[in-house]
DSSP file (Angstrom, degrees, kcal/mol; ACC not computed):
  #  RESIDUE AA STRUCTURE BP1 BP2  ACC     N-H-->O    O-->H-N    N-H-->O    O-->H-N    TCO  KAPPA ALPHA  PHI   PSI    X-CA   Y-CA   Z-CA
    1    1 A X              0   0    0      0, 0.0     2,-0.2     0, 0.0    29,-0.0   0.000 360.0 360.0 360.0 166.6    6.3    0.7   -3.2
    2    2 A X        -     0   0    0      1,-0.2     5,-0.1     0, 0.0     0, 0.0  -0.534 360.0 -89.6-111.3 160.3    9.5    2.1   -4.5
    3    3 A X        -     0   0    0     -2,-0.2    -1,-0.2     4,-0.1     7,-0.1  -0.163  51.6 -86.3 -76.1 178.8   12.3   -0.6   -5.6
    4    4 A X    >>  -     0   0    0      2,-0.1     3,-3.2     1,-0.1     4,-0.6  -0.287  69.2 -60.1 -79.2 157.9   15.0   -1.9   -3.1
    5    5 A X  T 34 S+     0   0    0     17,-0.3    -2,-0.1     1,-0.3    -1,-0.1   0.338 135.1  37.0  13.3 -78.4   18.4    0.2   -2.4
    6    6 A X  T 34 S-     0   0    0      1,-0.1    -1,-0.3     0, 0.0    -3,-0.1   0.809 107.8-123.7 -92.0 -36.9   20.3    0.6   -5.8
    7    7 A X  T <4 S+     0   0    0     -3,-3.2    -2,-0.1    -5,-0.1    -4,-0.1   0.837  86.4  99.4  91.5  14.4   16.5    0.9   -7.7
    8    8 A X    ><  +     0   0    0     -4,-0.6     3,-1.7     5,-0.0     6,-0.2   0.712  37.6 127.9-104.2 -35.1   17.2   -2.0  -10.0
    9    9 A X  T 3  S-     0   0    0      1,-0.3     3,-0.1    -5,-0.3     8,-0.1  -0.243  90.7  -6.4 -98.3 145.0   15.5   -4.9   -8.5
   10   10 A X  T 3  S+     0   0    0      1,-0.2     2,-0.5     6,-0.1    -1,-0.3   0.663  94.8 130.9  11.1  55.7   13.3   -6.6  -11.0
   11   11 A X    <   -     0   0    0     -3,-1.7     3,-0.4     3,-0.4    -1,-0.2  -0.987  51.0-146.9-123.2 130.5   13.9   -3.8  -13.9
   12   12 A X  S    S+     0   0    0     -2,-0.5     3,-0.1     1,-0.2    -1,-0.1   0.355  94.4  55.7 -79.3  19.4   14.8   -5.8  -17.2
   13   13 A X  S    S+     0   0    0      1,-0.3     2,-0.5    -5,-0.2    -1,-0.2   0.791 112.1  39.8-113.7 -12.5   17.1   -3.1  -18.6
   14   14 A X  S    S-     0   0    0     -3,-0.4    -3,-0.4    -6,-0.2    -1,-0.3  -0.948  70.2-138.7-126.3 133.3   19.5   -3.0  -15.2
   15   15 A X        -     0   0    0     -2,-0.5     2,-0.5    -3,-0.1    -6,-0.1  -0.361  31.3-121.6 -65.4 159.6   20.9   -5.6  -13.0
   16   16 A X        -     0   0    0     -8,-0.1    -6,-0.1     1,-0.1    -1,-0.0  -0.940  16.1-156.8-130.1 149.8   20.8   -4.8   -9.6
   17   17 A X        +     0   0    0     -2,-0.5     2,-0.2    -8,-0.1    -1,-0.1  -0.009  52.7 114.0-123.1   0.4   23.3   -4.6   -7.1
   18   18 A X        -     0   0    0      1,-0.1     5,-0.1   -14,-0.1    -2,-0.1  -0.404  61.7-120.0 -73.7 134.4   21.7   -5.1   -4.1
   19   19 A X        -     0   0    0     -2,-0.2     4,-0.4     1,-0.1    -1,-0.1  -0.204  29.1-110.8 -62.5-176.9   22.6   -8.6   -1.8
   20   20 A X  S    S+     0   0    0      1,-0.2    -1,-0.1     2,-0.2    -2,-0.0   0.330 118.5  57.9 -74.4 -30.8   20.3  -10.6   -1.1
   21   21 A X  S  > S+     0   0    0      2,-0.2     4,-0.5     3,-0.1    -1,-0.2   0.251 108.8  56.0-120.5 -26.6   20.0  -10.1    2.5
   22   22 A X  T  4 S+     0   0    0      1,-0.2   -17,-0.3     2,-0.2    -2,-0.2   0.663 107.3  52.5 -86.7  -1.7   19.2   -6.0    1.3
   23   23 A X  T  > S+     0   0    0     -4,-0.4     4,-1.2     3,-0.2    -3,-0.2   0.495 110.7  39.7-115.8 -26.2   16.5   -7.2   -0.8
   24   24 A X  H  > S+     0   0    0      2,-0.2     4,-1.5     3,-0.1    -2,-0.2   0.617 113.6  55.4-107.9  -2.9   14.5   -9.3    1.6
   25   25 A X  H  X S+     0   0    0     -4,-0.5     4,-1.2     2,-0.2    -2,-0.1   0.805 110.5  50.9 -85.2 -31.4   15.1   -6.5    4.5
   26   26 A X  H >4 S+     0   0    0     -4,-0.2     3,-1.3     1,-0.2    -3,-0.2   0.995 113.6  42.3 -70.0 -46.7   13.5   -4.1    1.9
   27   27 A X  H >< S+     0   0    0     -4,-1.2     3,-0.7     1,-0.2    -1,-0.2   0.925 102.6  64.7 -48.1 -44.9   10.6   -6.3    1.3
   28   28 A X  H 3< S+     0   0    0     -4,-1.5     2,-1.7     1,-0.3    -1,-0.2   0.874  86.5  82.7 -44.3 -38.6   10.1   -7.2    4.9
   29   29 A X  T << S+     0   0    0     -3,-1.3    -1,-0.3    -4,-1.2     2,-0.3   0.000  85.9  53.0 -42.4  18.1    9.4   -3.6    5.1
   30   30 A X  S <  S-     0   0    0     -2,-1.7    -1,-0.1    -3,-0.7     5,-0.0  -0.855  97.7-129.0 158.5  75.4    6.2   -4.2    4.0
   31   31 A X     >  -     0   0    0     -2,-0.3     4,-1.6     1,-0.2     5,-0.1  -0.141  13.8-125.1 -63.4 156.2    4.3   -7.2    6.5
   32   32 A X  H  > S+     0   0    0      1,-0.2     4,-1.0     2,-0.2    -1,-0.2   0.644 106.5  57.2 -70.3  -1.3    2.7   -9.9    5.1
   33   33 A X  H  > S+     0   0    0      2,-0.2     4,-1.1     3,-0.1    -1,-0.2   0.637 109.2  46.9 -97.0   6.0   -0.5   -9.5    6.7
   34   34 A X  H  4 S+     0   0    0      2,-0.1    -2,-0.2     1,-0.1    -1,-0.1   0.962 109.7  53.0 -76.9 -46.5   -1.0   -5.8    5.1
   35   35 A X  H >< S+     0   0    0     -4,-1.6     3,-0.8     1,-0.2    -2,-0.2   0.897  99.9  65.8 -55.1 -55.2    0.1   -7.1    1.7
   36   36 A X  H 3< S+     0   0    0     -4,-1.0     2,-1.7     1,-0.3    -1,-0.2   0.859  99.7  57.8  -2.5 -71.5   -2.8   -9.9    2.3
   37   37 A X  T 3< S+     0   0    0     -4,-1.1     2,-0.4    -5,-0.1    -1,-0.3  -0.028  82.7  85.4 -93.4  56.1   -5.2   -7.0    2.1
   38   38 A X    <   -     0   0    0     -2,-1.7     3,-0.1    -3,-0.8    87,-0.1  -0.905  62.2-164.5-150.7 127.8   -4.4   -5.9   -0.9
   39   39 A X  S    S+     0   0    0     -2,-0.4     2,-0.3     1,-0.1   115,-0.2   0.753  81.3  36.4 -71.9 -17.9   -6.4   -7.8   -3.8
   40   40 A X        +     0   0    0    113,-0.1     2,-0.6   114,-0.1    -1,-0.1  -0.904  63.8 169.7-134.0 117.9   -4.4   -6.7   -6.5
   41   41 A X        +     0   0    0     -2,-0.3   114,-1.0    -3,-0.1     2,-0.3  -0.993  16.1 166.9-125.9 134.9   -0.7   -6.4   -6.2
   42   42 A X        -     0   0    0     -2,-0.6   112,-0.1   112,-0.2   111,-0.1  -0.847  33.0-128.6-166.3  98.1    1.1   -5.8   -9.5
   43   43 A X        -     0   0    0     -2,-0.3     2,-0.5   110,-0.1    -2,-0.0  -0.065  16.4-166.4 -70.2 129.2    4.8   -4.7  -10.6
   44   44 A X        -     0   0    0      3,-0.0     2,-0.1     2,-0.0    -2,-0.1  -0.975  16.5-155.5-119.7 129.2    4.8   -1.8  -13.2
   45   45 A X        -     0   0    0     -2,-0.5     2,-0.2     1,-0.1   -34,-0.1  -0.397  33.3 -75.0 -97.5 174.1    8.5   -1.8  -14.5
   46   46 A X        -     0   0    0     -2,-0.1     2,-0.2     1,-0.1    -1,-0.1  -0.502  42.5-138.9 -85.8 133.7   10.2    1.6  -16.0
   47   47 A X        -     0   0    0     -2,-0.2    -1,-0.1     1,-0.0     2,-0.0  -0.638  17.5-124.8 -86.2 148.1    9.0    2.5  -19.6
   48   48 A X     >  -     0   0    0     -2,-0.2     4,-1.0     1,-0.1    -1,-0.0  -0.119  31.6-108.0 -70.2-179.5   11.9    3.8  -22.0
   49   49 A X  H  > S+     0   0    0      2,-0.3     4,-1.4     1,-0.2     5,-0.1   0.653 119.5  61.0 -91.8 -12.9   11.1    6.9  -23.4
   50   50 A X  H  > S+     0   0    0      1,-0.3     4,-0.5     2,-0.2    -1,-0.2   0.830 109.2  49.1 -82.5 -30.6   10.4    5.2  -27.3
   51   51 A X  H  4 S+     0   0    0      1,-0.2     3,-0.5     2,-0.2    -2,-0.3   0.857 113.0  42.1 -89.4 -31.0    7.6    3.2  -25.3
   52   52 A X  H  < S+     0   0    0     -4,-1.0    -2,-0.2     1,-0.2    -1,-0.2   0.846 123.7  40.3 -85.7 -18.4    5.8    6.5  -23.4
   53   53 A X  H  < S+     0   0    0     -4,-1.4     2,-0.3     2,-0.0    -1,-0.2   0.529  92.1 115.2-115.9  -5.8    6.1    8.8  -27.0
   54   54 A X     <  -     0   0    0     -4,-0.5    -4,-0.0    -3,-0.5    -3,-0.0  -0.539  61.9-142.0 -82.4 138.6    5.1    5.9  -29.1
   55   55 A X        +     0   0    0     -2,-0.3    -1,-0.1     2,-0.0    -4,-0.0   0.165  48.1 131.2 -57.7 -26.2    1.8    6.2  -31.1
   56   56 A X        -     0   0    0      1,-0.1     2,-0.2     0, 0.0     0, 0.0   0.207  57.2-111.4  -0.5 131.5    0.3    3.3  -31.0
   57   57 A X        -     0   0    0      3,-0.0     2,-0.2     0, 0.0    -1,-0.1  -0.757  24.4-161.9 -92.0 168.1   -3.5    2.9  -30.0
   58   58 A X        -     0   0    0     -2,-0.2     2,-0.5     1,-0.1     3,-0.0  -0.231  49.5 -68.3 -77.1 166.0   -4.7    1.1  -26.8
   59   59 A X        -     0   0    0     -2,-0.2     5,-0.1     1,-0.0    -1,-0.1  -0.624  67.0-116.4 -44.9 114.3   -8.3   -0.2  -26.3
   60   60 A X    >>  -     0   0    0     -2,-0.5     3,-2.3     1,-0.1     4,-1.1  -0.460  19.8-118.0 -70.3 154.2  -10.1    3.1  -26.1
   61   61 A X  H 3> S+     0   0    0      1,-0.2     4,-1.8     2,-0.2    -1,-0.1   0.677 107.8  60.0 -63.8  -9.0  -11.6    3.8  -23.0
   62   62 A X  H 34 S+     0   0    0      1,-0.3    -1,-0.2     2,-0.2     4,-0.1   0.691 107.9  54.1 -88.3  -3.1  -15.2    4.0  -23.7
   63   63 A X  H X> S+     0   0    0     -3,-2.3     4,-1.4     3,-0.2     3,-1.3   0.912 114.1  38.9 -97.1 -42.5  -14.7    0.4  -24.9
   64   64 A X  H 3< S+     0   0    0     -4,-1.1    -2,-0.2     2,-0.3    -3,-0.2   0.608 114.2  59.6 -86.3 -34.1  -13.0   -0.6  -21.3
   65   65 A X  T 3< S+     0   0    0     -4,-1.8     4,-0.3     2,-0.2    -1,-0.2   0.587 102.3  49.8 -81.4 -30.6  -15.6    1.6  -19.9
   66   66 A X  T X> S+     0   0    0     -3,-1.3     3,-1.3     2,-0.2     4,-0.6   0.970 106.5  52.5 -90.5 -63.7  -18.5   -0.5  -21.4
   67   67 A X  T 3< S+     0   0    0     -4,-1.4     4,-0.3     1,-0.3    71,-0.2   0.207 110.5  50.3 -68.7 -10.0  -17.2   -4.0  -20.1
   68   68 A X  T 3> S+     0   0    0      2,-0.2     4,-0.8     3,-0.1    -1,-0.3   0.472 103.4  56.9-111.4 -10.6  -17.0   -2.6  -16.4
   69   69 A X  H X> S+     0   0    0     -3,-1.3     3,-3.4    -4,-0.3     4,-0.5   0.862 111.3  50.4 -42.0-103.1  -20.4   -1.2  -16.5
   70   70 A X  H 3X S+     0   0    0     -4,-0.6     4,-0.9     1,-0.3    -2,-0.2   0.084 105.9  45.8  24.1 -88.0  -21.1   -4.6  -17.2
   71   71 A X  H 3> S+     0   0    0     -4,-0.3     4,-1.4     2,-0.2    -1,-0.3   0.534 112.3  54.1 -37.1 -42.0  -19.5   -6.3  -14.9
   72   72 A X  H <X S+     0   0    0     -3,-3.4     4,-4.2    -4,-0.8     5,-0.2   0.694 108.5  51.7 -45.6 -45.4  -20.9   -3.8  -12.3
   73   73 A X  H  X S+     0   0    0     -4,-0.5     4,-1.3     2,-0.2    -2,-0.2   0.872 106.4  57.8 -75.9 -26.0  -24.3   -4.5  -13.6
   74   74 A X  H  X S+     0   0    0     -4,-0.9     4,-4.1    -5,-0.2    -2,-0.2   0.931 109.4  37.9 -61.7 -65.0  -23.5   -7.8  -13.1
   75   75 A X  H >< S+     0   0    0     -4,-1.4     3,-1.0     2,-0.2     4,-0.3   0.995 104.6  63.0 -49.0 -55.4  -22.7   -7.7   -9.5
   76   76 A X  H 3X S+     0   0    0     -4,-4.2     4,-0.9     1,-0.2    -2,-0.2   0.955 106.1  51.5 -68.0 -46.4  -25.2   -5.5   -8.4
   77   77 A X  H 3< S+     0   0    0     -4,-1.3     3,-0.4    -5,-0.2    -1,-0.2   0.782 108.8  49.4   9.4 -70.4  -27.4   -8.2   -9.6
   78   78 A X  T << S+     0   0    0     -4,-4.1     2,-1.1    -3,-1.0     3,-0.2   0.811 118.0  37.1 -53.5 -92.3  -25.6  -11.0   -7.6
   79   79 A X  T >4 S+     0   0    0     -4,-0.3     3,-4.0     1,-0.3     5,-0.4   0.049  84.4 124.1-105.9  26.2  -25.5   -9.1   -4.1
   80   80 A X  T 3< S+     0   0    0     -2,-1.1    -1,-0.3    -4,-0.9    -2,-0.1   0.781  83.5  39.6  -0.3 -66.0  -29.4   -7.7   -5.2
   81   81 A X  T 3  S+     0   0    0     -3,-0.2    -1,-0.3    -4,-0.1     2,-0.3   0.038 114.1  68.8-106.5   5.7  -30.5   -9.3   -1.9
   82   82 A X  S <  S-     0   0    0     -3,-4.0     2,-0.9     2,-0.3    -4,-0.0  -0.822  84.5-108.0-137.6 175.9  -27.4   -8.3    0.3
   83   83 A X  S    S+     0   0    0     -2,-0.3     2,-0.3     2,-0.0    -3,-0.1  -0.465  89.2  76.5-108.5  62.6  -25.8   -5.3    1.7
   84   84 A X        -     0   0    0     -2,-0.9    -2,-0.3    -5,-0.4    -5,-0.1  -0.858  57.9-157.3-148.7 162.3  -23.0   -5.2   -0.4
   85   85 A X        +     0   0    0     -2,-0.3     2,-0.3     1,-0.1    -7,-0.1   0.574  57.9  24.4-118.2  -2.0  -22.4   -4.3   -3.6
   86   86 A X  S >  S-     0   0    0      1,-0.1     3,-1.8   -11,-0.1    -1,-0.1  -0.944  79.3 -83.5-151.0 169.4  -19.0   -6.1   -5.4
   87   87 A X  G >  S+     0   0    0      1,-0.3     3,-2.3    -2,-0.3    -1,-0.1   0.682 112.8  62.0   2.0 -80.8  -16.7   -8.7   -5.6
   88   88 A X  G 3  S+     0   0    0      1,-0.4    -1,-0.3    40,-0.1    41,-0.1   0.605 101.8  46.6 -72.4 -21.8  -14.5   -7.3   -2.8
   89   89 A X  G <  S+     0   0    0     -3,-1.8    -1,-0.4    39,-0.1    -2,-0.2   0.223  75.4 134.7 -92.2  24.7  -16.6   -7.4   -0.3
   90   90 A X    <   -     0   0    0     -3,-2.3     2,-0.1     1,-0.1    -3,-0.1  -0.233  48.8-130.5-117.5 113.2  -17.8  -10.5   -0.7
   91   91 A X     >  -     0   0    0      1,-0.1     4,-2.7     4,-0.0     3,-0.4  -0.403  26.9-105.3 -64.6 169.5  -18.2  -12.9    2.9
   92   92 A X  T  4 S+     0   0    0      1,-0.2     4,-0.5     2,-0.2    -1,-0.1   0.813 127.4  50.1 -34.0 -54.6  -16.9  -16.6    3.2
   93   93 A X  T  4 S+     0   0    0      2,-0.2    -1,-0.2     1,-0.1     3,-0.1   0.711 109.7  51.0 -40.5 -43.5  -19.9  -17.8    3.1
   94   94 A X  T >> S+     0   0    0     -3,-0.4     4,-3.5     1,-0.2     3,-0.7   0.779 104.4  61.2 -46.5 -59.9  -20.5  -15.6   -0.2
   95   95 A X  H 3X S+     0   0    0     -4,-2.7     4,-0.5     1,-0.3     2,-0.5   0.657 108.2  39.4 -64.8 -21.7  -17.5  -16.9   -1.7
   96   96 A X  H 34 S+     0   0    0     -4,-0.5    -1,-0.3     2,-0.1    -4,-0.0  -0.783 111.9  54.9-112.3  93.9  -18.4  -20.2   -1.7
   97   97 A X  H <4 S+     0   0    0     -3,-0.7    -2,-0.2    -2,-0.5     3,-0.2  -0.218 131.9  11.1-170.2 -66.8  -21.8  -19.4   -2.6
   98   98 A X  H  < S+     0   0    0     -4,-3.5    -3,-0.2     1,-0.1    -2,-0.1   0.453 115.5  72.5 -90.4 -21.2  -20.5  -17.3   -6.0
   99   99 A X     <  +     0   0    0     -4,-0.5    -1,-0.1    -5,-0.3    -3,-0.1   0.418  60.8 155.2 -93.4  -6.9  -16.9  -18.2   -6.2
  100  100 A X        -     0   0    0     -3,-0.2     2,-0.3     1,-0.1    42,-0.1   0.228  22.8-162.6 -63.8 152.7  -17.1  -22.2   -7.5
  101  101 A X        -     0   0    0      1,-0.1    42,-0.1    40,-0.1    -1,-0.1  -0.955  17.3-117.1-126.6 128.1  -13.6  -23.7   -9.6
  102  102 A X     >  -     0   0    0     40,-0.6     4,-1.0    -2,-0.3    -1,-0.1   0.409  43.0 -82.5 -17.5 171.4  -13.3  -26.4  -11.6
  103  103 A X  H  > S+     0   0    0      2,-0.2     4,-0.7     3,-0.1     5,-0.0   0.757 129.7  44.0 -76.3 -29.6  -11.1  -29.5  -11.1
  104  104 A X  H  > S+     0   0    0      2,-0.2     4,-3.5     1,-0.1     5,-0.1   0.822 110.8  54.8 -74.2 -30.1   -7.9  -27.4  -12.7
  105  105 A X  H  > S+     0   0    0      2,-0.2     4,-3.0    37,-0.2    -2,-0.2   0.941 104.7  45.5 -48.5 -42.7   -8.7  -24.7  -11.0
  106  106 A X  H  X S+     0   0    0     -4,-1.0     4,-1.4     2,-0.2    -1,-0.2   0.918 114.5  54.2 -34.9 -53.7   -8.6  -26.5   -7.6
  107  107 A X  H >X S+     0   0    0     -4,-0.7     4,-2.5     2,-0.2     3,-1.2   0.997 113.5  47.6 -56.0 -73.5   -5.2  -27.9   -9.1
  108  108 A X  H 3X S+     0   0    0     -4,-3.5     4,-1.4     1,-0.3    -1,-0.2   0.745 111.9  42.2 -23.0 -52.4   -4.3  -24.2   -9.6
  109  109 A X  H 3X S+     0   0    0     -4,-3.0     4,-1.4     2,-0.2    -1,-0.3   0.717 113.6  51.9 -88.1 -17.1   -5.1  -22.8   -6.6
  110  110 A X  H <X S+     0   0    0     -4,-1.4     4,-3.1    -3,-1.2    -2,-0.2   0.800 110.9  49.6 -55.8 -48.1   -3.6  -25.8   -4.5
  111  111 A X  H  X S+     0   0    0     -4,-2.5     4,-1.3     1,-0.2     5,-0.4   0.923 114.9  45.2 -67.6 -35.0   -0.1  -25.5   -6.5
  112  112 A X  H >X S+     0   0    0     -4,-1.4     4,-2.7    -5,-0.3     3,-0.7   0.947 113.0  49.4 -64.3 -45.4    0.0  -21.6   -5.8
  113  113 A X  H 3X S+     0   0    0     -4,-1.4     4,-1.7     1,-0.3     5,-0.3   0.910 120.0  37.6 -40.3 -71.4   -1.0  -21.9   -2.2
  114  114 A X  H 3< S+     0   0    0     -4,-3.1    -1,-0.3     2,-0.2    -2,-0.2   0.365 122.5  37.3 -69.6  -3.0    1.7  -24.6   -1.7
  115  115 A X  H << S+     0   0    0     -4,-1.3    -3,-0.2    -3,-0.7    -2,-0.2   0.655 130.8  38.9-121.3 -56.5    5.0  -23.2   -4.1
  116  116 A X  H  < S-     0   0    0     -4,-2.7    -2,-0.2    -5,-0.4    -3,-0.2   0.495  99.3-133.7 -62.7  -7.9    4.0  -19.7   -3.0
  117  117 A X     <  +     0   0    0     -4,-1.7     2,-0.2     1,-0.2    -4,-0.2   0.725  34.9 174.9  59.9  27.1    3.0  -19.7    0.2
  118  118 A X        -     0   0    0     -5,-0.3    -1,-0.2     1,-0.2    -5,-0.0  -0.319  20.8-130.4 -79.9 143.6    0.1  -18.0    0.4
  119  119 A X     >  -     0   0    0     -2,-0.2     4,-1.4     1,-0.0    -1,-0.2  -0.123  29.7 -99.6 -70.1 176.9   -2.4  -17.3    3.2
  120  120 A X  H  > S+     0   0    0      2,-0.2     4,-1.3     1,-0.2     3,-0.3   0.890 119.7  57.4 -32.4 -84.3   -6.0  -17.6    3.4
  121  121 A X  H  > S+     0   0    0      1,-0.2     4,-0.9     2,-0.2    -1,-0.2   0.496 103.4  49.2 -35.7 -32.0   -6.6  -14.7    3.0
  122  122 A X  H >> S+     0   0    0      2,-0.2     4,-1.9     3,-0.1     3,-0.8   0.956 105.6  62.8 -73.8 -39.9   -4.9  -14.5   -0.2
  123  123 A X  H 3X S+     0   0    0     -4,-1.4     4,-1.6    -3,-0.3    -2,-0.2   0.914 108.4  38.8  -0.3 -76.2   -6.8  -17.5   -1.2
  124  124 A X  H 3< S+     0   0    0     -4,-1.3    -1,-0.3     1,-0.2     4,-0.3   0.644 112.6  59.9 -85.9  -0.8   -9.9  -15.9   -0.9
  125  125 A X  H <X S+     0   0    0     -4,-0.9     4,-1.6    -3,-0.8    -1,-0.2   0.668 106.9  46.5 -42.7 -46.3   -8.3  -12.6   -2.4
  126  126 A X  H >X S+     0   0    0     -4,-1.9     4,-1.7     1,-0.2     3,-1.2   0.842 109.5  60.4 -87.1 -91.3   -7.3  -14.5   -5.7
  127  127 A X  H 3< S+     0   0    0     -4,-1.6    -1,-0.2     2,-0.3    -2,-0.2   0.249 108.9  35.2 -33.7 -10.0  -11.0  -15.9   -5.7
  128  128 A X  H 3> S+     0   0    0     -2,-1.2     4,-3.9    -4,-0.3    -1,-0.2   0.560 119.7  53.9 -93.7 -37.9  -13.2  -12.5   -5.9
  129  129 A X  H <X S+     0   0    0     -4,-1.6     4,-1.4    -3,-1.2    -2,-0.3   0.912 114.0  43.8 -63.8 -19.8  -10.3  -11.1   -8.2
  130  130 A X  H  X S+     0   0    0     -4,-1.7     4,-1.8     1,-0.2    13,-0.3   0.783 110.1  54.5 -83.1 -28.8  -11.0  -14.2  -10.1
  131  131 A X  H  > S+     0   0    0     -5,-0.4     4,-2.5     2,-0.3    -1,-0.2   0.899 109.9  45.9 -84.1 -48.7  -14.4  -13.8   -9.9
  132  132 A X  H  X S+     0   0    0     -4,-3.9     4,-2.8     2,-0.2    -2,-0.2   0.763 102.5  59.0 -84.1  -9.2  -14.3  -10.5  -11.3
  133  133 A X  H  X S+     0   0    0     -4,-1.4     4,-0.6     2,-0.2    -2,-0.3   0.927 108.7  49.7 -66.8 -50.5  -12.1  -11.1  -14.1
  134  134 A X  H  <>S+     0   0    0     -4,-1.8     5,-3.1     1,-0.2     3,-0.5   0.691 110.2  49.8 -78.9 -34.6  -14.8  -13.6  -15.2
  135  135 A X  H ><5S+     0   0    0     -4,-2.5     3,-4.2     3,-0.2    -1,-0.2   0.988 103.2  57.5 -51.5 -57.2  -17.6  -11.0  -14.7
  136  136 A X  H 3<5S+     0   0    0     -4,-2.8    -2,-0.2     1,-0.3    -1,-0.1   0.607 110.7  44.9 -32.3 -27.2  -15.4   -8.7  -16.7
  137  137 A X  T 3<5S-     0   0    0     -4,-0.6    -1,-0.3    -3,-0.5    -3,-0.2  -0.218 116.7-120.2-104.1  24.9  -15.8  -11.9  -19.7
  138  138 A X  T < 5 +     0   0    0     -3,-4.2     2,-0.7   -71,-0.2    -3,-0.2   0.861  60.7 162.5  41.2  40.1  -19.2  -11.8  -18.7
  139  139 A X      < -     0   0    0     -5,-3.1     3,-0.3     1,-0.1    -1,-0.2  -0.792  46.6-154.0-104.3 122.0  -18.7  -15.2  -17.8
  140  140 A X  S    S+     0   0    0     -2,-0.7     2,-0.5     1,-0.2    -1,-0.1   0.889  82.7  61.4 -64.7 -25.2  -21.2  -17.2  -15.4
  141  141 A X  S    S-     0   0    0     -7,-0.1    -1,-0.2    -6,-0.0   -39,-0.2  -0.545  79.1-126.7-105.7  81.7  -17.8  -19.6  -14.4
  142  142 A X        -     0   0    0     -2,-0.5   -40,-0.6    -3,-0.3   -37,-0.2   0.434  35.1-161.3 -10.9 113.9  -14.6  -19.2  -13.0
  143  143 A X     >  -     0   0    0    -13,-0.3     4,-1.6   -42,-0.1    -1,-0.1  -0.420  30.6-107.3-109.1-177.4  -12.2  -20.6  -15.4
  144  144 A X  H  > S+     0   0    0      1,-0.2     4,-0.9     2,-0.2    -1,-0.1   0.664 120.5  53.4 -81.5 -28.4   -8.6  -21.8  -14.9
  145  145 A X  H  4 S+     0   0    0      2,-0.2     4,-0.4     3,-0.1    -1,-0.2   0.520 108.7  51.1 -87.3  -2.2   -7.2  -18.8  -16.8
  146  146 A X  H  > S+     0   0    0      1,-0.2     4,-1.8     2,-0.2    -2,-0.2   0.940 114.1  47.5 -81.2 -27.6   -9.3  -16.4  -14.4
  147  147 A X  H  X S+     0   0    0     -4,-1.6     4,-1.3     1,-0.2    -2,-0.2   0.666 115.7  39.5 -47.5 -47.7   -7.7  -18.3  -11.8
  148  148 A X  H  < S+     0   0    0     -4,-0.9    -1,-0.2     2,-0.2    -2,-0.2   0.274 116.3  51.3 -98.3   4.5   -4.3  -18.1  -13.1
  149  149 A X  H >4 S+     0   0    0     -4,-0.4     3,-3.5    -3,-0.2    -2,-0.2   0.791 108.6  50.3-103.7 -75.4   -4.7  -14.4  -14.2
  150  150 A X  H >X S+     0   0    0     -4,-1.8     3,-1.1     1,-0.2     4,-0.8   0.837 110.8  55.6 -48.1 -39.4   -6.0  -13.3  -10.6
  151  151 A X  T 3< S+     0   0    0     -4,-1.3    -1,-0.2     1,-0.3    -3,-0.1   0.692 103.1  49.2 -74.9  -5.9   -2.6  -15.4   -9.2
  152  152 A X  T <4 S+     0   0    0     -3,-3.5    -1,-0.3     2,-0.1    -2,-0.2   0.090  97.9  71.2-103.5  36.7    0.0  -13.2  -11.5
  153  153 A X  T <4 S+     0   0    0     -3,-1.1     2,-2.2  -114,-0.1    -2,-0.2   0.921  86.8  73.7-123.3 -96.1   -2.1  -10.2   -9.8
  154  154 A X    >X  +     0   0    0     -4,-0.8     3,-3.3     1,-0.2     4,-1.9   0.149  58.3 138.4 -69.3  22.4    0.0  -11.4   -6.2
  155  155 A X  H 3>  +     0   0    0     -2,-2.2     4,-3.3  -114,-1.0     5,-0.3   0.772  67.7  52.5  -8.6 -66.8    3.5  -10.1   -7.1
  156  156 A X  H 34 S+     0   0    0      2,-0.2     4,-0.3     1,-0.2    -1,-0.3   0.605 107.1  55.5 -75.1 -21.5    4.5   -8.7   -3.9
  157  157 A X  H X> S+     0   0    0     -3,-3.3     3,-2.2     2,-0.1     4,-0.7   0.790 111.7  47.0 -73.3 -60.7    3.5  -12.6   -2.2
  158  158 A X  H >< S+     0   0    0     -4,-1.9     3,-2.8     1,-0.3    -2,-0.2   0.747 117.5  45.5 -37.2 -65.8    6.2  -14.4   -5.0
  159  159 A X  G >< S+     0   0    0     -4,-3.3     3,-2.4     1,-0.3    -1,-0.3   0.703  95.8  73.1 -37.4 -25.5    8.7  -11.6   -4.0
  160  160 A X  G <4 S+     0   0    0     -3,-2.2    -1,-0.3    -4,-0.3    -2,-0.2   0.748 100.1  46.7 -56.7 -14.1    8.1  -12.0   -0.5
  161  161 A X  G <<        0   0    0     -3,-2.8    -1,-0.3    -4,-0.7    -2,-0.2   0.257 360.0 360.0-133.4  19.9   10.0  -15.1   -0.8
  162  162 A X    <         0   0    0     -3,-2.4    -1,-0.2    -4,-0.2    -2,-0.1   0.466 360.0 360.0 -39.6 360.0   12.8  -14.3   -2.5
């Protein structure tokens, strides 16, 4: 979604000028239970022109390419025996089946729930993105940073309560 009035609002190179009360009417625009169903919600602020022309390598792709195969092989694996085939579709039942957290994760996901204000449904949103960031490390556990990784993926929840 495009930023609120003025086109400033969380870009670090301009303040912006919008109240307070125009910044939460623009967000409303947007309900919370559509933002709910969406797993990954993520602010891309505006690059200067020295960061798009700069030269620098990346990860090449075929290496990023290899690590979601992976992770893909990995799934279809899990849901072998079921009529789905990733993370996102994943039931309730499923999710606690595949999904298990630690004792800091628990902590994690309790503190986000309650200082953010998150639904259920985000809950179990942050737990398959969590789930697949830890396929992605080819990891059999859900760790506390997959957890806390999958929660700065909810942007558009913090804002919501600006």
């Amino acid at each position: 979604m495009n930023a609120p009035p003025c086109g400033y609002f969380t870009d670090p190179k301009h303040e912006c000028s919008c109240s307070p009360l125009q910044i939460q009417r623009y967000m409303a625009k947007i309900s919370g239970p559509l933002l709910d169903r969406i797993d990954i919600q993520i602010e891309v602020p505006p690059l200067s022109y020295q960061e798009l022309a700069q030269k620098t390598l990346a990860e090449p792709s075929a290496a990023i390419q290899k690590r979601v195969d992976a992770a893909r092989t990995i799934q279809h694996q899990r849901f072998a025996r079921s009529s789905i085939y990733c993370n996102a579709q994943m039931s309730t039942r499923q999710i606690r089946n595949f999904c298990h957290v630690d004792t800091a994760s628990h902590r994690l996901l309790e503190q986000a729930i309650n200082k953010l204000g998150l639904s259920a449904r985000a809950y179990t949103r942050i737990l398959k993105v969590a789930r697949t960031i830890a396929d992605l490390d080819t990891s059999d556990h859900i760790r506390s940073e997959y957890i806390s990784e999958a929660i700065q993926y909810r942007s558009l929840d913090r804002q919501m309560l600006f």
